[in-house]
C-alpha positions in Angstrom: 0.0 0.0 0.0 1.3 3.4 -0.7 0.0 6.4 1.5 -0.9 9.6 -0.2 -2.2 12.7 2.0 -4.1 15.3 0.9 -3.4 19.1 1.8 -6.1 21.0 2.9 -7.4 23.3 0.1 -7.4 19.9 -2.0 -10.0 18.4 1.1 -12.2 22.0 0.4 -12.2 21.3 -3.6 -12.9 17.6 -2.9 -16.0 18.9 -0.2 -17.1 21.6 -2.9 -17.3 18.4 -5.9 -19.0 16.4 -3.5 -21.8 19.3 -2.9 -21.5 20.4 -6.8 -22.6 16.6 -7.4 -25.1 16.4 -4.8 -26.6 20.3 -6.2 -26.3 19.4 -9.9 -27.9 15.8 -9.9 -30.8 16.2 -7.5 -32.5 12.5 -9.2 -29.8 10.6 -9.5 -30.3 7.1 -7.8 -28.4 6.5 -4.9 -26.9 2.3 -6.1 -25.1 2.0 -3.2 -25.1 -0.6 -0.9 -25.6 1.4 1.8 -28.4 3.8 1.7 -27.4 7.1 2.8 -29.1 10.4 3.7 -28.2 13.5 1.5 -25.5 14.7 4.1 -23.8 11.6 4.4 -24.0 11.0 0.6 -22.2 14.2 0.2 -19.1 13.1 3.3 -19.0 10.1 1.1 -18.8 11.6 -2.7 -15.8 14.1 -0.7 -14.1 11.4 0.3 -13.8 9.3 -3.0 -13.2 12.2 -4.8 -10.3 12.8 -2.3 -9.1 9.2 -3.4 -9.5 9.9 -6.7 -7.3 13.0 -6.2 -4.5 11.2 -4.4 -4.3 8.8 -7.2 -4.2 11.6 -10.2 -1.1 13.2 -7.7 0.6 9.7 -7.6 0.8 9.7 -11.4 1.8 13.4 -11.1 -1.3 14.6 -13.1 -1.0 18.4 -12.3 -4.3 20.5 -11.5 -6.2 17.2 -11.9 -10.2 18.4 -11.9 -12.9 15.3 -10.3 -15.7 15.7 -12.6 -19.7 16.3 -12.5 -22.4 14.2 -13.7 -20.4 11.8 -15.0 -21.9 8.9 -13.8 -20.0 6.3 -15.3 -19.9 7.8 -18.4 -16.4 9.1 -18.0 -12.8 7.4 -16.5 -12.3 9.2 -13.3 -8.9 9.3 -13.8 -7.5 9.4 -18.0 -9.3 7.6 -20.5 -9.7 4.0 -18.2 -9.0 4.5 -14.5 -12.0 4.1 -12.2 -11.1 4.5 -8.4 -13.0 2.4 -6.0 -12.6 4.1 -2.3 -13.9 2.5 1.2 -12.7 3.8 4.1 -11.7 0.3 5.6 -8.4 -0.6 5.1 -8.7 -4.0 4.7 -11.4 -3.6 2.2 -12.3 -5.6 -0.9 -12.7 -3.5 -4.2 -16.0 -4.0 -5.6 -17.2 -3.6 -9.1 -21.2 -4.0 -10.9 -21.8 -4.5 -13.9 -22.4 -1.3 -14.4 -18.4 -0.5 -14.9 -17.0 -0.7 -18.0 -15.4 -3.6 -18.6 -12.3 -1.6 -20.8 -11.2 0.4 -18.1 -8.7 -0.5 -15.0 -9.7 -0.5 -11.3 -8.0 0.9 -8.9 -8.4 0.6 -5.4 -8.0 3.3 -2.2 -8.8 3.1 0.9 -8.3 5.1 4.5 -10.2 8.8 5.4 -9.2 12.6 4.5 -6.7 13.3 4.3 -4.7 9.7 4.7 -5.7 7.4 1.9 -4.0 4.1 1.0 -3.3 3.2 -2.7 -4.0 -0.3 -2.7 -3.6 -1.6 -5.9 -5.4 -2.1 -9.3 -6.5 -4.6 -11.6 -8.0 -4.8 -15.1 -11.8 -4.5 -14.6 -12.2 -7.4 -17.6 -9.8 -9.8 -15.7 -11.8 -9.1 -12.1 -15.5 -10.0 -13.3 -15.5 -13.6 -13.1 -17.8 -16.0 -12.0 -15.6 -16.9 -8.7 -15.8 -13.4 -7.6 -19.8 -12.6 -7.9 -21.8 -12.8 -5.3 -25.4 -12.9 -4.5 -26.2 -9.3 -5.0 -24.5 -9.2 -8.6 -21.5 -7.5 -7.5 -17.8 -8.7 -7.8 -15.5 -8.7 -4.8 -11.8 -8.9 -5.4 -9.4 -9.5 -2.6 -6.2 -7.0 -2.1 -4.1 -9.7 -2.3 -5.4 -10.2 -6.0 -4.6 -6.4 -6.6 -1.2 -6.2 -8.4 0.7 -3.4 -6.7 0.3 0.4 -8.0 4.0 0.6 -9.0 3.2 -2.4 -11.7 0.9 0.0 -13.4 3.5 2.1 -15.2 4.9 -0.7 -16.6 1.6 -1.9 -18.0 -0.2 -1.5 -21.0 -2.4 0.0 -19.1 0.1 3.0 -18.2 -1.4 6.3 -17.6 0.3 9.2 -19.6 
């Protein structure tokens, strides 16, 4: 795992996303598997978008802007990176069916500003029969990740 901290204007802009998202979508369905109130649906969108800011500074991607009402229409990070966040840091990294099957995963966990890169993995190679469960989603262990270092020495390198 590498660690990655956030400064504390990059906390406000993640915060200020999280609100924009909240503002600018006010019927979007909330898919999660834990059903959350507006205010905690807003904590929770700052904090992955925190994640997904830690992982655009890993790669060195320079005023890197989380987008709005993208929905899964749009890579969080580049043209294929989609960042999974949970705040435990033993978690699994989950994926639906509703991601995109061409892009890579990638995996942080921890809280504002600490976050934990914990590895990625080809979003193809992770939806397997072995790894779905009941509810339709896919649960990959961390030990499956392969390590965040690996990634720039993939096909799959960001640039």
């Amino acid at each position: 795992m590498i660690m990655q901290r956030l400064q504390r204007d990059d906390e406000f802009v993640a915060a200020s996303i999280a609100f924009r998202r909240a503002f600018e979508s006010p019927n979007k369905i909330d898919r999660s598997f834990q059903k959350v109130n507006l205010h905690e649906g807003i904590a929770r969108d700052a904090e992955s978008i925190g994640a997904e800011m830690v992982v655009a500074y890993y790669f060195g991607i320079k005023n890197y802007e989380p987008g709005v009402n993208t929905f899964k229409l749009h890579a969080d990070i580049g043209g294929n990176i989609e960042i999974k966040w949970s705040s435990y840091k033993d978690a699994h990294l989950i994926l639906t069916d509703r991601d995109r099957s061409s892009d890579i995963a990638i995996l942080v966990t921890g809280k504002s500003p600490t976050y934990y890169i914990a590895g990625w993995i080809p979003i193809k190679s992770a939806k397997v029969a072995q790894r779905r469960r009941k509810d339709g989603s896919y649960w990959i262990n961390q030990d499956d990740l392969a390590p965040i270092g690996d990634l720039a020495r993939s096909i799959y390198a960001v640039h």
